[in-house]
C-alpha positions as CSV (number, residue, x, y, z in Angstrom):
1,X,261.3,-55.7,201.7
2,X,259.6,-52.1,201.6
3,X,261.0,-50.2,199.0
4,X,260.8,-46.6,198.2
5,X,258.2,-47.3,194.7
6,X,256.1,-49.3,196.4
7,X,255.6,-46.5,199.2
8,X,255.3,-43.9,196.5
9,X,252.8,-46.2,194.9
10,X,250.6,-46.6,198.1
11,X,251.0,-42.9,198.6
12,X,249.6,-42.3,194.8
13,X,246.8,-44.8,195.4
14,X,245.8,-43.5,198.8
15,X,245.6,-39.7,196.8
16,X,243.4,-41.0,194.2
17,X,241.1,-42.6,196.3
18,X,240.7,-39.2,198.3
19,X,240.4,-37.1,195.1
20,X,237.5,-39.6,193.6
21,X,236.0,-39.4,197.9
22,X,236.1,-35.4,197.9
23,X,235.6,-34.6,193.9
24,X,237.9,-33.2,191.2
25,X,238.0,-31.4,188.7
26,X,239.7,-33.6,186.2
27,X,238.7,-33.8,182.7
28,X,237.5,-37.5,182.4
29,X,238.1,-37.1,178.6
30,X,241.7,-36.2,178.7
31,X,243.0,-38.7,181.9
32,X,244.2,-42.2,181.2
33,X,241.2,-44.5,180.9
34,X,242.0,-46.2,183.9
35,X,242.5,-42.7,186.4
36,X,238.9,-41.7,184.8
37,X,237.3,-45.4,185.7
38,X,238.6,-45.3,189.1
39,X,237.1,-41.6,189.8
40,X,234.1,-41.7,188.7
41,X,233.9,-45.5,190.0
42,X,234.3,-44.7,193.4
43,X,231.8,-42.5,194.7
44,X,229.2,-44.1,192.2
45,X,229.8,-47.6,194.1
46,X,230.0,-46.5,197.8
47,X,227.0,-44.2,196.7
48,X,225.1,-47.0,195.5
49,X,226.5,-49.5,198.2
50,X,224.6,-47.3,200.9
51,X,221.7,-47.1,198.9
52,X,221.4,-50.9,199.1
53,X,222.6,-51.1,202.5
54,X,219.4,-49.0,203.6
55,X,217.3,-51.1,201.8
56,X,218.6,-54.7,203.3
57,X,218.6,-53.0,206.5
58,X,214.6,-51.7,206.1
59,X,213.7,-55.1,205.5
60,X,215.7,-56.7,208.1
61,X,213.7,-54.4,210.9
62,X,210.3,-54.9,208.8
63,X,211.2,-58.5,209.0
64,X,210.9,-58.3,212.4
65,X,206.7,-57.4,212.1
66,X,206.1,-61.0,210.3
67,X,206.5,-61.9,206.4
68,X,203.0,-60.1,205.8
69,X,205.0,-57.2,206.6
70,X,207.7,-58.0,204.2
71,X,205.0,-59.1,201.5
72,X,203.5,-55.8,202.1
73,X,206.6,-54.0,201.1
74,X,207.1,-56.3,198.3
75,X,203.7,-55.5,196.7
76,X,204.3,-51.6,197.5
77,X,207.4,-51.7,195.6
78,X,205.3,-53.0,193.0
79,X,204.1,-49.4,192.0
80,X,207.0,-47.7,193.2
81,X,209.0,-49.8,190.1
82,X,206.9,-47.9,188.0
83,X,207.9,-44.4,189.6
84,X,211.4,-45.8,189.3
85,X,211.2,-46.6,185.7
86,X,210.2,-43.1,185.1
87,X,212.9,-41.8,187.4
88,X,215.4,-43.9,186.4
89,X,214.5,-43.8,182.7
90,X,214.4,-39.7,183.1
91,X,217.9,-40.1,185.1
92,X,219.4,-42.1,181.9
93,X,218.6,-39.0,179.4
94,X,219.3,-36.5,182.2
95,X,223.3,-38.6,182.4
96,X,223.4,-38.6,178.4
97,X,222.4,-35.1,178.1
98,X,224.7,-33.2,180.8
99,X,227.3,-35.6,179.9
100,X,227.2,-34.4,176.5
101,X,227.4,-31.0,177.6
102,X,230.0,-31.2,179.7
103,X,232.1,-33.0,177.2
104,X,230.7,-30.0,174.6
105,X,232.6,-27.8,177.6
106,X,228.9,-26.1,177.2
107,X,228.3,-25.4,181.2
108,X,225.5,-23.3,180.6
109,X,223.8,-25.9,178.7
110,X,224.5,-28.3,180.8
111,X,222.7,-26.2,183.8
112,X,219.6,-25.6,181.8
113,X,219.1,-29.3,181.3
114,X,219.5,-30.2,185.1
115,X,216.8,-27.3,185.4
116,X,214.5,-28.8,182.9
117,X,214.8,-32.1,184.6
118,X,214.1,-31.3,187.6
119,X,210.6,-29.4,186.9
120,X,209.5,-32.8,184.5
121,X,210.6,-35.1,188.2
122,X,208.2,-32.5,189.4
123,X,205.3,-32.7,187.2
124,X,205.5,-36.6,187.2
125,X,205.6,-37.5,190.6
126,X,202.2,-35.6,190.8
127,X,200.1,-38.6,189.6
128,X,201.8,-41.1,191.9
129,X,200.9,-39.6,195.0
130,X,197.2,-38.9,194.3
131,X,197.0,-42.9,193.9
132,X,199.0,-43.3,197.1
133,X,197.0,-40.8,199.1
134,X,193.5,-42.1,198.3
135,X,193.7,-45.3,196.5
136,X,196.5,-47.0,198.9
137,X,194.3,-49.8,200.0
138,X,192.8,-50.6,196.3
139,X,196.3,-51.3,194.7
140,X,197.2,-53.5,197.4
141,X,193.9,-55.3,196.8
142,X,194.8,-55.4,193.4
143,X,198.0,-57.3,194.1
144,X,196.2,-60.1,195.4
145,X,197.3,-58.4,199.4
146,X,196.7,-60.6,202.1
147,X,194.2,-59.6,205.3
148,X,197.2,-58.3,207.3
149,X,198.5,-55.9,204.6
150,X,195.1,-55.0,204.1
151,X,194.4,-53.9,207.4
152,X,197.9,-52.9,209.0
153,X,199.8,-52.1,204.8
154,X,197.6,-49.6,203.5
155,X,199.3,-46.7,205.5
156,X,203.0,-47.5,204.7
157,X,201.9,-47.8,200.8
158,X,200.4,-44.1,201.4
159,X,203.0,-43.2,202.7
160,X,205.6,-44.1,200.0
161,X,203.5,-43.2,197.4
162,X,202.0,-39.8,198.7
163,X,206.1,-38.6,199.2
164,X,207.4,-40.1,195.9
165,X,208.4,-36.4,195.3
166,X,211.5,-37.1,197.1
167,X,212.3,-40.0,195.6
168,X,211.9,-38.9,192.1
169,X,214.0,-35.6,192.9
170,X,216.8,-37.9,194.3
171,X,217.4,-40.0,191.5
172,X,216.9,-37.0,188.9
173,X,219.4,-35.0,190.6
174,X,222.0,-37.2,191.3
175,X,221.7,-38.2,187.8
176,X,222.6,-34.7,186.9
177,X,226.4,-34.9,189.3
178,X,227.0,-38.5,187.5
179,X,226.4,-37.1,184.6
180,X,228.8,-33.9,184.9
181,X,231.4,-36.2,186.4
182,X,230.3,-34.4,190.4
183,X,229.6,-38.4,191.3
184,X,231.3,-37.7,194.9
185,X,228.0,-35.0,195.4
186,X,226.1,-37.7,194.4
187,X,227.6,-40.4,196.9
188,X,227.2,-37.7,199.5
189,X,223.9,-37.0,199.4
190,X,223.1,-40.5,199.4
191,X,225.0,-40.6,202.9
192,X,223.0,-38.3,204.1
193,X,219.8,-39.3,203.5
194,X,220.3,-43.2,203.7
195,X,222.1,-42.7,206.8
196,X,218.9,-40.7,208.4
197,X,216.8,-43.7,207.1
198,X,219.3,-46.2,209.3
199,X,218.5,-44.5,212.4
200,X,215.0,-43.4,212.4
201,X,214.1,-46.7,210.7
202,X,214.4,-48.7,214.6
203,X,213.3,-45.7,216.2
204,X,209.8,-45.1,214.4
205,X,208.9,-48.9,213.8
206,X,209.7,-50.1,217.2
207,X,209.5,-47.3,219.1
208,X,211.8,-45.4,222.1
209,X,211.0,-43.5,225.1
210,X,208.3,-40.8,223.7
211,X,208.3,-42.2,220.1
212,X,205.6,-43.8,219.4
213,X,206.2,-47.6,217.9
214,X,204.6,-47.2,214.1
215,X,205.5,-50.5,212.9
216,X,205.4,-50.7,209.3
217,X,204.4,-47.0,208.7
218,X,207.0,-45.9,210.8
219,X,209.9,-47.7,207.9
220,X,207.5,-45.2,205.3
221,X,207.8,-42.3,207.4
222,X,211.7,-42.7,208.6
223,X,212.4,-43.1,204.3
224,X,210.7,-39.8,203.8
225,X,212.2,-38.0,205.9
226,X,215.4,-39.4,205.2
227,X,215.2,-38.6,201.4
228,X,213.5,-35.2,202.0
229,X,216.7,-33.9,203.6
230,X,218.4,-35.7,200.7
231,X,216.8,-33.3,198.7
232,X,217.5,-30.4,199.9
233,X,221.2,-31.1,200.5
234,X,220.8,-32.3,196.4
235,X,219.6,-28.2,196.1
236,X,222.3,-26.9,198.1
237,X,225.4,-28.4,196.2
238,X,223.3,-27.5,192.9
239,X,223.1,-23.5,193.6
240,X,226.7,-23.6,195.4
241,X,228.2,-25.3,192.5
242,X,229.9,-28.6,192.0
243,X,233.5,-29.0,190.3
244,X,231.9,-29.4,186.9
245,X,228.2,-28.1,187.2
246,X,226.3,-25.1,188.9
247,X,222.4,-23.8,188.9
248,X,222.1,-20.1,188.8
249,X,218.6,-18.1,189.3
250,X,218.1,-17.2,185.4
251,X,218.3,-20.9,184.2
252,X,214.8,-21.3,187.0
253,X,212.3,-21.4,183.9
254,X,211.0,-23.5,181.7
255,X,212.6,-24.3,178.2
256,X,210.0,-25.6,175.8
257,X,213.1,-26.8,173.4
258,X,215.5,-28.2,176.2
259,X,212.6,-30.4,177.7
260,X,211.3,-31.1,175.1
261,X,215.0,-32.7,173.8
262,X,215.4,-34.9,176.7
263,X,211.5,-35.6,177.2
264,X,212.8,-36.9,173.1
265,X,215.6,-39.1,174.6
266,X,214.4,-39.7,178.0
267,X,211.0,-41.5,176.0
268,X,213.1,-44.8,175.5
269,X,215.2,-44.8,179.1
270,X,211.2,-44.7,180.6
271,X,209.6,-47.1,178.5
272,X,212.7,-49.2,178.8
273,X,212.6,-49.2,182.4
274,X,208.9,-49.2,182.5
275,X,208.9,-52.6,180.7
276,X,211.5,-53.9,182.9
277,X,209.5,-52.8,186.0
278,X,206.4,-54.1,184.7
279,X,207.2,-57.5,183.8
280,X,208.5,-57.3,187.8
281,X,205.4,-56.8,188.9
282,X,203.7,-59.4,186.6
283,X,206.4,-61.6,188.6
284,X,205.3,-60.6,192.1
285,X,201.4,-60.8,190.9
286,X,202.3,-64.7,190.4
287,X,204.5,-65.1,193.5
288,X,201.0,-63.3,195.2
289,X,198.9,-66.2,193.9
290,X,201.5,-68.6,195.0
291,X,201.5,-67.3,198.4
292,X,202.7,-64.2,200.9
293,X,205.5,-66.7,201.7
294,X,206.9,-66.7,198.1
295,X,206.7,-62.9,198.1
296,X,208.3,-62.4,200.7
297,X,211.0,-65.0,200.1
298,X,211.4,-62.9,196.6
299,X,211.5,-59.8,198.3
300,X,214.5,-60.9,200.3
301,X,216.4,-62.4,198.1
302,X,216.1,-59.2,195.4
303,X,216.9,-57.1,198.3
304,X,220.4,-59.1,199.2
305,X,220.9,-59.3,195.1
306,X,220.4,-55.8,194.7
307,X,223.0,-55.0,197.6
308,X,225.7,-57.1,197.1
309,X,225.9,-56.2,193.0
310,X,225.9,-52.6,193.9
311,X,229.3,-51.8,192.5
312,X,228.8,-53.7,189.7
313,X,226.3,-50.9,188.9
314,X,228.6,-48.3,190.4
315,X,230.6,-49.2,187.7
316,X,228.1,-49.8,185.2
317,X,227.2,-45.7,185.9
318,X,230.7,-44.9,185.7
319,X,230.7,-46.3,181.8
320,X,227.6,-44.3,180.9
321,X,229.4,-41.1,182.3
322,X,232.5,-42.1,180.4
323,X,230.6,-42.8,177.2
324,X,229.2,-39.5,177.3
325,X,231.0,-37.4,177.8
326,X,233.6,-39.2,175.7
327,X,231.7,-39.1,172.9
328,X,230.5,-34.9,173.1
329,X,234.5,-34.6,173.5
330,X,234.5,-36.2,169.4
331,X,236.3,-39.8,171.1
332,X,234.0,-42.4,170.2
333,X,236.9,-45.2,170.1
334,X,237.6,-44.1,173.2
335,X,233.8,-44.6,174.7
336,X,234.1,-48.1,173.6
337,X,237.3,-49.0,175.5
338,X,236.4,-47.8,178.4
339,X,232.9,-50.1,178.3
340,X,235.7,-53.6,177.6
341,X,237.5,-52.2,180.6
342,X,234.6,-51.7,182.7
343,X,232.8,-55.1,181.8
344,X,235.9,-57.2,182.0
345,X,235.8,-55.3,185.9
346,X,232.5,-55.9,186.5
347,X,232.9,-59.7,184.9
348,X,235.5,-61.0,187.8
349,X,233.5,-58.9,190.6
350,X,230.8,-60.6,189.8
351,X,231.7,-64.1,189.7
352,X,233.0,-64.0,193.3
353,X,229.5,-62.6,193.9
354,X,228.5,-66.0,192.2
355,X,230.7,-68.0,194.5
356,X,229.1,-66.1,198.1
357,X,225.8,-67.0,196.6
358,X,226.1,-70.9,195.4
359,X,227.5,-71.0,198.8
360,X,226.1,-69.6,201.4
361,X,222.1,-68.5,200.1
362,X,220.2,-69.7,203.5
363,X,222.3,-68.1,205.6
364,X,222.5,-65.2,204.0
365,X,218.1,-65.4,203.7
366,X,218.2,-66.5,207.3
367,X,219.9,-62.8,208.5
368,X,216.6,-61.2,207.8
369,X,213.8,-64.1,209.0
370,X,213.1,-67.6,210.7
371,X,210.6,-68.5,208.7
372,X,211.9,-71.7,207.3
373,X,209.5,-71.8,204.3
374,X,210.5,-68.1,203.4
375,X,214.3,-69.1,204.0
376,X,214.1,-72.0,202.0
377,X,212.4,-70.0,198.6
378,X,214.6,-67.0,198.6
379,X,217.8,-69.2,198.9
380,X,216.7,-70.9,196.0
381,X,216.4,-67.7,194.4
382,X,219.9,-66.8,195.5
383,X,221.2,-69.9,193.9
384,X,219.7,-69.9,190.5
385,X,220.8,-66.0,190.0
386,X,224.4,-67.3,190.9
387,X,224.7,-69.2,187.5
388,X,224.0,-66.4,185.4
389,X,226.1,-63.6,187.2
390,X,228.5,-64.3,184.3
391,X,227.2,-62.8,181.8
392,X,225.1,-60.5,183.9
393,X,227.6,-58.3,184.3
394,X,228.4,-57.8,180.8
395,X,224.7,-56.9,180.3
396,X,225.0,-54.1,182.8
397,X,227.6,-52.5,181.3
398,X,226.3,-52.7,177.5
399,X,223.2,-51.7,178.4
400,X,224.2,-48.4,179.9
401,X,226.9,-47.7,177.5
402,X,223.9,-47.7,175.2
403,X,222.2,-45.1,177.6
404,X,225.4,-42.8,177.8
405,X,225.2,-42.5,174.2
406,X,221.6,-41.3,174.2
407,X,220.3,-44.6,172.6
408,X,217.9,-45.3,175.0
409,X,215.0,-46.9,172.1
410,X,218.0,-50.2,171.5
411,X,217.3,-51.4,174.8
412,X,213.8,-51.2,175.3
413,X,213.1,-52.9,172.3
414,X,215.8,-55.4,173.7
415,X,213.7,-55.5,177.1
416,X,210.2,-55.8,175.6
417,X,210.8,-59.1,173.8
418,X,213.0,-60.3,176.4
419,X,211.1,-59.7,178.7
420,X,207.0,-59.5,178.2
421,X,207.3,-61.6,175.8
422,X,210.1,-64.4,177.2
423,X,209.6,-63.9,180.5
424,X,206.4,-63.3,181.6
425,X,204.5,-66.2,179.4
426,X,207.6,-68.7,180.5
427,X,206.9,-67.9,184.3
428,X,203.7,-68.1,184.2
429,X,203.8,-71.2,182.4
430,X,206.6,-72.7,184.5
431,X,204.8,-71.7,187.5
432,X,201.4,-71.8,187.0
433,X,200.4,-74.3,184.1
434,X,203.3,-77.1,185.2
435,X,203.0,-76.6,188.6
436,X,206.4,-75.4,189.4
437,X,205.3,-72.9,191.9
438,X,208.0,-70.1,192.7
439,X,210.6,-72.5,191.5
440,X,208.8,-71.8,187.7
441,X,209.3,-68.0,188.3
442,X,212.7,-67.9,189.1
443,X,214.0,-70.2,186.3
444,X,212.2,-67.6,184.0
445,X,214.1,-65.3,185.2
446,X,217.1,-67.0,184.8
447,X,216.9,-68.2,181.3
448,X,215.3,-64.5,180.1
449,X,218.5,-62.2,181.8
450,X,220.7,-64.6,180.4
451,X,219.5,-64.3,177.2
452,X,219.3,-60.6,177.3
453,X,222.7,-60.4,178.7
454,X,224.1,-62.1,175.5
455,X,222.0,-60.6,173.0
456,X,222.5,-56.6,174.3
457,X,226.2,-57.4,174.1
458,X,226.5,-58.8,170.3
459,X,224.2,-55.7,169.1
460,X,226.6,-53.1,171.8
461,X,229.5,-54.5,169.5
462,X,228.2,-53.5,165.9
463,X,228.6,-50.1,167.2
464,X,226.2,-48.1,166.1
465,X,225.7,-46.7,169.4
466,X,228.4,-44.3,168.3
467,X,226.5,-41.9,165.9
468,X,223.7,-41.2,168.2
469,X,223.0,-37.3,168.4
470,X,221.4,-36.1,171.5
């Protein structure tokens, strides 16, 4: 039997989840733990949820042109982890920073840093889309590229590169909203431009009517433009003015002592993220050598990964909003309770996620090819991730709790040992040297993240995370 709680109860559920949808303006410092989680949660995972849902469906339709053409993206994404570690390692300070400020109750502050963000995203992306305009087919060469990527790759790898603008701009500026607690702005935009990439993404590699069929350019082209209109619906919430953040004309100049502070603190979110990417790329430069098969078997399988754990991260962002802001708002004990509540969350989530995997990896491979060999390789990648969801989970949560706080030099120290020196030597070893093959790579993996995982969580509880000043 219905009773009259339990309709009040839906009623206050189904009003929560339309504030965190359409934004408030609650203070996340001065809400129950749980209300703050759950609004900030929301939009950061459906936000991130599309994100990855683009990027499974891009390579379902690239699937379509052959695994060369999945390779290719594969070895593209190669460089463009190196503009995300700069994007993403710039986004981590930019979060800290505006979190801080908001937590301060400093909103002009706050609005100066998003400013001063936004013009480094600038300056950055420059280099990145010189190499992609005139060196495209070298760094595919470089990556060990097969004659197909060679002679039909080189364009969408110009592409991507040449208009990494747009990228960078998107994750910068959506880190600002996380970060002054606007993360339904953020979700938004990501709507938008993700749901522009869905449609032209058929249209400009296949063709229809008077539109030409691309192939693998067209995915390139159908992403910029897509992201490009991101962009400048980014601009417009940032000029109107969120609930907690707003641009006006006089903060549009540089400040030597601002960007300088969060080039100080975004240093250690880059380089961790840049180690991270690299050590990828050392991965796929293996994988290459092994054959376009395992590439693309890896690119699959990292493309399903990264969708399905999406609102583990959604979560994951929410702590290092929380953490913050928390912690400009003089609530350190706080900060840390809401990074046990978030983990123990992202904990359960992800063991289910550990379950769909054990279970059902070659179907899930098989959505996006035929090829039996590339089926077989990224289902065994599926599998051996699904053991060390566990403690994954935890990692995703301490690491960007450590972020939030502005101590973005713990975890690249973390990543470097972890990582280029675990990981790399143990693939290649595995791999290579014993004759594993891909198997070699992805058990390096394995043993490396789950190490990581453990370690980042011990240091996160010594606490010392607290005192950082940014």
């Amino acid at each position: 039997m219905t009773t009259n709680s339990d309709h009040i109860r839906k009623a206050s559920i189904w009003a929560e989840l339309k504030a965190a949808i359409q934004g408030t303006e609650a203070d996340y410092t001065k809400v129950t733990l749980k209300r703050a989680i759950f609004l900030l949660a929301v939009p950061m995972i459906l936000e991130l949820v599309l994100e990855s849902t683009f990027a499974v469906v891009d390579i379902f339709f690239v699937g379509k042109l052959g695994s060369s053409a999945v390779a290719t993206v594969g070895l593209t994404e190669t460089y463009l982890f190196l503009l995300y570690a700069v994007g993403m390692g710039l986004s981590m300070a930019v979060t800290a920073i505006v979190a801080r400020r908001v937590g301060e109750k400093d909103s002009n502050g706050a609005g100066v840093s998003a400013v001063q963000a936004m013009l480094i995203g600038i300056i950055v992306s420059i280099p990145f889309s010189i190499a992609g305009i005139f060196f495209a087919k070298d760094l595919l060469g470089l990556m060990g590229a097969d004659e197909w990527s060679l002679t039909h790759g080189t364009s969408y790898t110009a592409w991507m590169l040449g208009g990494n603008l747009v990228i960078m701009l998107l994750f910068v500026i959506n880190a600002i909203f996380r970060g002054a607690g606007d993360a339904a702005i953020a979700m938004r935009v990501l709507w938008i431009a993700n749901g522009i990439n869905i449609i032209l993404d058929p249209l400009l590699i296949f063709g229809l009517g008077p539109i030409p069929a691309m192939g693998i350019e067209g995915a390139a082209i159908a992403t910029n433009i897509g992201r490009g209109v991101g962009v400048l619906a980014q601009l417009y919430y940032l000029f109107r003015g969120g609930r907690h953040i707003k641009i006006v004309a006089g903060m549009i100049r540089f400040n030597l002592s601002v960007m300088i502070n969060m080039l100080k603190t975004s240093l250690g979110g880059i380089a961790q993220m840049i180690v991270a990417m690299t050590s990828w790329i050392f991965l796929m430069r293996i994988l290459s050598d092994i054959g376009s098969e395992a590439v693309a078997g890896a690119t699959i399988s990292i493309r399903i990964m990264m969708f399905v754990i999406m609102p583990a991260w959604g979560l994951s962002n929410a702590a290092a909003t929380l953490v913050g802001q928390n912690l400009g708002a003089g609530s350190p004990e706080r900060a840390e309770s809401t990074v046990w509540k978030i983990g123990f969350y992202n904990m359960i989530f992800l063991l289910g996620i550990s379950v769909l995997f054990f279970c059902f990896n070659k179907q899930l491979v098989g959505i996006f090819t035929t090829d039996l060999n590339v089926i077989a390789i990224g289902s065994e990648w599926l599998q051996i991730l699904s053991y060390s969801f566990f403690v994954y989970g935890w990692w995703m949560v301490s690491v960007q709790a450590f972020n939030g706080a502005g101590d973005t030099a713990t975890p690249t120290y973390i990543n470097l040992v972890f990582f280029w020196l675990i990981q790399i030597p143990l693939a290649y070893m595995l791999a290579i040297q014993l004759n594993w093959a891909h198997s070699g790579v992805f058990w390096a993996v394995f043993i490396s993240e789950t190490s990581v995982g453990i370690f980042t969580l011990w240091l996160f509880n010594k606490g010392k995370w607290k005192n950082v000043k940014v």
